[in-house]
N, C-alpha and C positions, 0 to 999 in steps of 0.2 A: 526486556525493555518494551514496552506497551506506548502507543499513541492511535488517539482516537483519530477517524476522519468522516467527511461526507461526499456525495458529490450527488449533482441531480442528473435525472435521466428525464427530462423530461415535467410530465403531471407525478411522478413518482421520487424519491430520493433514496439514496442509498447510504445506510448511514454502519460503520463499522472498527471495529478494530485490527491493527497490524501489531503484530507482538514476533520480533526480533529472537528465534530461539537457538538452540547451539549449531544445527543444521540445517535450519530452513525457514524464511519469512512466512507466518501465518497469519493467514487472514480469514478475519471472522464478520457478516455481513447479514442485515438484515432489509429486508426494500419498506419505505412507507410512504404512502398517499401521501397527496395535499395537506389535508389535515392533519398530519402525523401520526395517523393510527398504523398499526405494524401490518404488511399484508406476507403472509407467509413464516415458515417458520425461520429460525436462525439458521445462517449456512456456514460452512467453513471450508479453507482450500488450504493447503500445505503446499509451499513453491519452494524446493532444494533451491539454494542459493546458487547450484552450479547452473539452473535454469536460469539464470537474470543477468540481464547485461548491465546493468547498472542503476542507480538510486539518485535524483537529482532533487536538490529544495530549493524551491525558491520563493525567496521571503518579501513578504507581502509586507504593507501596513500594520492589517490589523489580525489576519490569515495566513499562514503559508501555505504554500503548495508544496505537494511531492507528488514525483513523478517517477513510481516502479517498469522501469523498462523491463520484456523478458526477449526471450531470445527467438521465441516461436509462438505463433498465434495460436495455438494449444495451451500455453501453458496455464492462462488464468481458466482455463474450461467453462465453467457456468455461470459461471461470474458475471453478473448484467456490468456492460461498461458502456462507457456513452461514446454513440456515434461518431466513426472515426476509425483510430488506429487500433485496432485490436491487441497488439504488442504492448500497447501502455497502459499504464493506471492511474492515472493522474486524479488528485484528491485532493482536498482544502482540510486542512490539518484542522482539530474542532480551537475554539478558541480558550478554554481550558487549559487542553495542552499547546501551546504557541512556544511557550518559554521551553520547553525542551525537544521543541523541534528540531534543532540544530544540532542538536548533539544526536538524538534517536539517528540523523540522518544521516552523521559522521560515521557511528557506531554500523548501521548499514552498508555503508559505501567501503569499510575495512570488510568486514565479513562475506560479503562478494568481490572483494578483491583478493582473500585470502584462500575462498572454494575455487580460485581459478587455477590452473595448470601452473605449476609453476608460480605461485603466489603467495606460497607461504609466507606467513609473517611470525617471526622470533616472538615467541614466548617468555 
């Protein structure tokens, strides 16, 4: 399960994908200027769900937000994230994907709840 996001940093923006996989949220990220030209190559970071403390949405207008909490300010590594709290990831869901934001985030919020100690969930 795939949803797009962005967030700015800034004169630059970060524009990327989160794709939900059997063990671990991946995220894929590229930065671009003002004008929206790409500056660097594509990045990618793999975060074991047993790393995150938890998935929060909240729903906007016309955008949602989510907000990937992790457990340690390690975990997102090179990840350009904006000023602030280094633990979180907080993103404006692209406007494409809106309508299944809610679910992507449902879907999230079991699958770190199920890597937890003790958290299995019946199959």
């Amino acid at each position: 399960m795939k949803i797009r996001f962005d967030f700015d940093l800034g004169v630059h923006k970060v524009k990327g994908v989160l794709t939900l996989e059997k063990e671990a949220l991946n995220i894929e990220w590229r930065r671009f200027n003002m004008m929206e030209a790409p500056l660097g190559p594509l990045e990618s970071k793999t975060v074991p769900y047993t790393d995150l403390d938890d998935i929060t949405l909240r729903r906007r207008p016309f955008r949602p937000t989510i907000e990937v909490k992790a457990k340690s300010a390690s975990t997102f590594g090179s990840m350009p994230l904006p000023a602030g709290d280094l633990t979180s990831l907080k993103a404006r869901v692209d406007r494409k994907d809106r309508r299944q934001a809610e679910a992507w985030g449902a879907e999230a919020y079991l699958r770190i709840a199920d890597a937890m100690p003790g958290g299995e969930l019946l199959e």
